[in-house]
N, C-alpha and C positions, 0 to 999 in steps of 0.2 A: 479533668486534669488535677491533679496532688498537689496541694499550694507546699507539701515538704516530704521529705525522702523518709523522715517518719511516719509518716500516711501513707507512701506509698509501701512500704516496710512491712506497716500492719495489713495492709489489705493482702499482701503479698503471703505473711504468715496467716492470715484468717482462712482465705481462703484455699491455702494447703489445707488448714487443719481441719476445714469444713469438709475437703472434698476426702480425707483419709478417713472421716467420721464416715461419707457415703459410702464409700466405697466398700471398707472394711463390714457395712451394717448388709451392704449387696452380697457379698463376699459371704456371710456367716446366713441369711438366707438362702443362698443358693446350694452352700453345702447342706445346710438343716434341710432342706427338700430333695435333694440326691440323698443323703443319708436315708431318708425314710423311704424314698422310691426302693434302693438297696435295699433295704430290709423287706420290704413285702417281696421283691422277686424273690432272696434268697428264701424265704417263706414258702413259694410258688413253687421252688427250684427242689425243693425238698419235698415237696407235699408229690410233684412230678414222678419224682426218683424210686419214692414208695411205693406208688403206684406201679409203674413200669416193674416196677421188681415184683411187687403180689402178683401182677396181670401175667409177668412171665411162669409164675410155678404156679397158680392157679386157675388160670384161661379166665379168668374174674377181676372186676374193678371193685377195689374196696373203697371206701367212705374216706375222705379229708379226714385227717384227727383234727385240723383246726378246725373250729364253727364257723371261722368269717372265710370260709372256703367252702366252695360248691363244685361238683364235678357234671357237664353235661354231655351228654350223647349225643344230641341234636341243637342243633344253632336255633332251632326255632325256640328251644327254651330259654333263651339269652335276652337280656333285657334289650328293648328296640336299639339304645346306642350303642348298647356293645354287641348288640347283631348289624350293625351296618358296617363296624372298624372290621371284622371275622368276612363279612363275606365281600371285601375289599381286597382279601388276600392278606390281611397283615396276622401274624402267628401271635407276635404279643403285641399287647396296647392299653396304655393307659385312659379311660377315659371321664371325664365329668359331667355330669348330667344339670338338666335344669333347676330337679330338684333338690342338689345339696347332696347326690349319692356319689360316690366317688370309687369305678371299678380296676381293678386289677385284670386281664385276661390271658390268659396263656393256652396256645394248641398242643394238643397233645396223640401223636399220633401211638398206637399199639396196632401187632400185629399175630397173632394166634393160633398162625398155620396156615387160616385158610383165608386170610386178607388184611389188609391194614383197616385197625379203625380208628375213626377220628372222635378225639373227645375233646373238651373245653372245660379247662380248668380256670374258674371265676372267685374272683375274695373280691368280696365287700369290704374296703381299708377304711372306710369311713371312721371308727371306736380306732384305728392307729394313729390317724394323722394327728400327730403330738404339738408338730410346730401349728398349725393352725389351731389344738385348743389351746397352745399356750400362749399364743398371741392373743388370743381372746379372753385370757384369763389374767396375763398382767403384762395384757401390751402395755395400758397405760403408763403405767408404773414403768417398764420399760422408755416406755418414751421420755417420761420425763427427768431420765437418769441418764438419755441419752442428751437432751437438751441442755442436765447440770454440766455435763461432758464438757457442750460443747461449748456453753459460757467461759467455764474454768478455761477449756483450751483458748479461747478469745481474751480474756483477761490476761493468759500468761503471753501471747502474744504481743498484746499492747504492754506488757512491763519487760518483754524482751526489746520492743520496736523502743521504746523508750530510754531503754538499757544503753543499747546500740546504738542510737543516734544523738543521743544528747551532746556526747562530745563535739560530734560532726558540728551539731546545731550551734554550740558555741565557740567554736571554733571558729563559724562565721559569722555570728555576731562579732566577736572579737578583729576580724579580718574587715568586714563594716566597718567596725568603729575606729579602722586604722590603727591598730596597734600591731606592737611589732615584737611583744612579750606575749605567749601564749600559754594559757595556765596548761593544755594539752601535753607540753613537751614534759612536763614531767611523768608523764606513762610512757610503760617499757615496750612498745607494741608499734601495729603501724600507724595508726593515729598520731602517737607522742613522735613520732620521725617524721611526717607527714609535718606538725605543728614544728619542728624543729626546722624542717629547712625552708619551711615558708617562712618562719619567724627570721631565719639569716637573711632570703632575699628579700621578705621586707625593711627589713634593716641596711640593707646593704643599698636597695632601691632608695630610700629615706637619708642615707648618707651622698648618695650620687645628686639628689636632689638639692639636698643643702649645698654641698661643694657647688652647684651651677647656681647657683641662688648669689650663694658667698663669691662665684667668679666674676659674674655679673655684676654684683654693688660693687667689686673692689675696683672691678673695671672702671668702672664710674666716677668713683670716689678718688682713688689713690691718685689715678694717671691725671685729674684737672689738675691739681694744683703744679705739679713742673710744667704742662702746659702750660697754664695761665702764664708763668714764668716768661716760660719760654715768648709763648706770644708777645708780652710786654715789652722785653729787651727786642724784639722784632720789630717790634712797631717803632720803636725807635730810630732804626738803621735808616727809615724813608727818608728822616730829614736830617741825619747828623750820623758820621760812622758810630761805631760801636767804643763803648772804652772797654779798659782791658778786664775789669770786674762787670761788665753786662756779658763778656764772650763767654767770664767764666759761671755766669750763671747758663750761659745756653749750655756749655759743655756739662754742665753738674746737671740741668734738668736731661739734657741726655744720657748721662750713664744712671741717673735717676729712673728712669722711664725702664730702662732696660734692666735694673736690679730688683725693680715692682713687676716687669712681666716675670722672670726668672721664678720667681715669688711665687705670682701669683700660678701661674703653671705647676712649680712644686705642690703647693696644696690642693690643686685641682687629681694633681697625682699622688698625693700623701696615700690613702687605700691601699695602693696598687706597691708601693716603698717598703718593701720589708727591712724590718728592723735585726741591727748586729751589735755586735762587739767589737769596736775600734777604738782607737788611740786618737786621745782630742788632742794630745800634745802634738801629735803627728801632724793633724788638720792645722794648728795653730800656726807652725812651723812652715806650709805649704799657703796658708793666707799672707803669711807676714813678706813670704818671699816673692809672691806676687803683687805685694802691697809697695815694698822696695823698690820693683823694676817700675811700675807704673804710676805713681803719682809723686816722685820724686825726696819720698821719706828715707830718711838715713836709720837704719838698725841700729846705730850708735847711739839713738834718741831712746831706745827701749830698756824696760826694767820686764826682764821675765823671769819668772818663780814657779814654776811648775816644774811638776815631778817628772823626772824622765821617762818615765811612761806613764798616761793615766788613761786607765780602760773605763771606758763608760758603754752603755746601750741607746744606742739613735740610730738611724740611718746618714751614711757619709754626707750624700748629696744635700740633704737637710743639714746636718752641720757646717760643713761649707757653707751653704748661702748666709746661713744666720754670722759665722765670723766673718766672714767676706763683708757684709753690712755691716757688723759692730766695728772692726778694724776700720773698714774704708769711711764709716762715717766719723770714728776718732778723729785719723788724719783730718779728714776735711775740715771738721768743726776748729779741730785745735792748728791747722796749717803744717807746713812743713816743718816748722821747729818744735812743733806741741811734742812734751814731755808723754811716754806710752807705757805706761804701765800694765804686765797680764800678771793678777796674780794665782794659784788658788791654795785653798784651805776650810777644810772643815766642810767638805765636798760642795763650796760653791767658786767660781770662777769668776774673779774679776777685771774686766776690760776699763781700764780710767787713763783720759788725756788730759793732760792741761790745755786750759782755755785763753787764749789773748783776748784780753778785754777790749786792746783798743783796733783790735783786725774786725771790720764789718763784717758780720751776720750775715750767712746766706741760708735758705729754704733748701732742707737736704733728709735723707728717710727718719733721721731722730726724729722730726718733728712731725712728719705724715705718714712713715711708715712704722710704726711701732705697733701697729695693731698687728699687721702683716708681720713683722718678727715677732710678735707673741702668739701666732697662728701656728708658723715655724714650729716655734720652742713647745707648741703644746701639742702638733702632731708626732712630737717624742717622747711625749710629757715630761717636759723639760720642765723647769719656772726659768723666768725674766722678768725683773723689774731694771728702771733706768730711774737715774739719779743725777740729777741737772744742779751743777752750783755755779757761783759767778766763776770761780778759777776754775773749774774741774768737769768733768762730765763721765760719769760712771755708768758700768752696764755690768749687773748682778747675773750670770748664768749657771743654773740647779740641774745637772742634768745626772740621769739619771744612771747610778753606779754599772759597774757590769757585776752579773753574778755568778 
């Protein structure tokens, strides 16, 4: 068995080229031996004709003009082999003798009025046969011009098979070594299309691997800590009700839990999200108002500065969730009365609320999920940074123009 498709390639090319070297060398023998059979009959065929024609106007058999031609009247004059093929019945017959004699025979029947006679026309072809002096004379030489042949045809073989498969070969070494750029796609052929869509599904397979990689830790990671929360204010309840800041951390680790799966889903789906041309002012517009009815903020609180229309390139659902979070985690951090500032300029967009210093602190996505909004903002390739002070808390969003 072929330990490579380049071995098997060559042996595949060699031995064509060996068996067209046989064949062809069978092929150019078999004609060179009919060719010369041909020629000594038509030889015979003529020497026949002349005869028959003198025998007819002169009741006489005249003499072969060729020497390696004999005419006989009686079989018994015929050398033993070629008296055994003649009284076998066969008219004409090639035959070869022990000694290296090599006869030609043909019958020749004449008729003169007063009966048919039978003569045998014999050539000794031995001084004709050309292919066998010339095999004897520069087979050698022959031969070994047939063997340079069939090196050359073996050498050009193996720089075809080599030709040929090298990309193949690399291709899978590179496919081994898990990579997902393949130097092949730059050729215009089926190969470079071949390396091209396997270089996408590996790519693509390597991104579906990371996104469950990245589902999986986030899973982990993100969802303990409103848990733990949650649990802590729980364990409380066994021995004393709840107060009204342990209910609202269970309610904030609940809509916490639920804006981390929302999240984490979306990036699990990012791939799959194709990207458009939408109006952030729009989205803003559609956070703020569901921001209003739900956690009991007044619109009256807000400073907004953006341009009536501002076209950018992201996918909706990804934008949403990211101001959905930035908004909803403003309000919370800064409470119902925090000051909300949206501005933008200079194509970056800024989310800032005022902070009560003397309102307790609660655990909410600024502080655990920022990775996960910077997840978001870079499956649009957005930029996000945040910006934490004692009165204020800012959120920097770079998203990307539309064009």
């Amino acid at each position: 068995m072929f330990k490579s498709i380049r071995h098997g390639l060559f042996a595949a090319l060699a031995g064509f080229t060996v068996l067209i070297c046989v064949v062809y060398t069978g092929l150019a023998l078999v004609i060179s031996y009919v060719t010369e059979d041909m020629l000594v009959d038509r030889l015979l065929a003529r020497e026949a004709a002349a005869i028959t024609v003198h025998f007819a106007r002169h009741g006489s058999v005249q003499p072969p003009g060729n020497d390696l031609i004999r005419i006989h009247g009686d079989a018994e004059g015929l050398p033993p082999s070629v008296r055994e093929q003649v009284m076998a019945g066969r008219l004409r017959a090639e035959v070869f003798t022990d000694t290296g004699r090599h006869y030609h025979v043909r019958t020749l029947d004449l008729n003169d009025g007063s009966g048919p006679q039978r003569f045998y026309l014999l050539a000794d072809v031995g001084p004709l046969l050309v292919v066998s002096q010339l095999f004897r004379d520069v087979g050698g030489m022959l031969t070994l011009v047939a063997l340079g042949l069939i090196g050359l045809a073996l050498l050009l073989a193996y720089w075809l098979s080599r030709r040929l498969v090298t990309p193949l070969q690399l291709l899978a070494d590179e496919v081994r070594d898990g990579s997902t750029a393949f130097t092949a796609q730059r050729r215009r052929d089926e190969i470079g299309y071949l390396a091209e869509r396997l270089g996408t599904t590996m790519a693509a397979l390597h991104a579906a691997l990371a996104r469950e990689h990245a589902f999986t830790r986030d899973v982990s990671h993100e969802l303990r800590t409103p848990l733990t929360v949650m649990n802590n204010a729980l364990g409380q309840a066994a021995s004393r009700p709840l107060q009204g800041h342990e209910v609202a951390q269970l309610q904030a680790g609940l809509a916490d839990i639920g804006n981390i799966i929302d999240v984490l889903f979306a990036l699990a789906r990012a791939e799959h999200i194709a990207r458009e041309v939408l109006d952030l002012r729009g989205c803003i517009e559609d956070c703020l108002l569901r921001l209003s009815g739900d956690a009991g903020w007044h619109a009256a609180r807000l400073a907004l500065d953006v341009p009536d229309r501002l076209a950018v390139t992201g996918n909706r659902h990804l934008a949403m969730l990211l101001l959905n979070n930035c908004l909803g985690n403003a309000v919370f951090h800064g409470g119902p009365d925090s000051q909300l500032r949206i501005s933008y300029a200079d194509g970056v967009l800024r989310v800032a609320n005022s902070v009560d210093a003397d309102r307790p602190g609660t655990m909410h996505g600024f502080l655990h999920g920022q990775n996960l909004l910077r997840r978001v903002a870079g499956a649009m390739d957005w930029g996000l940074a945040f910006e934490a002070g004692a009165a204020s808390y800012c959120v920097t969003i770079v998203p990307v123009p539309a064009r």
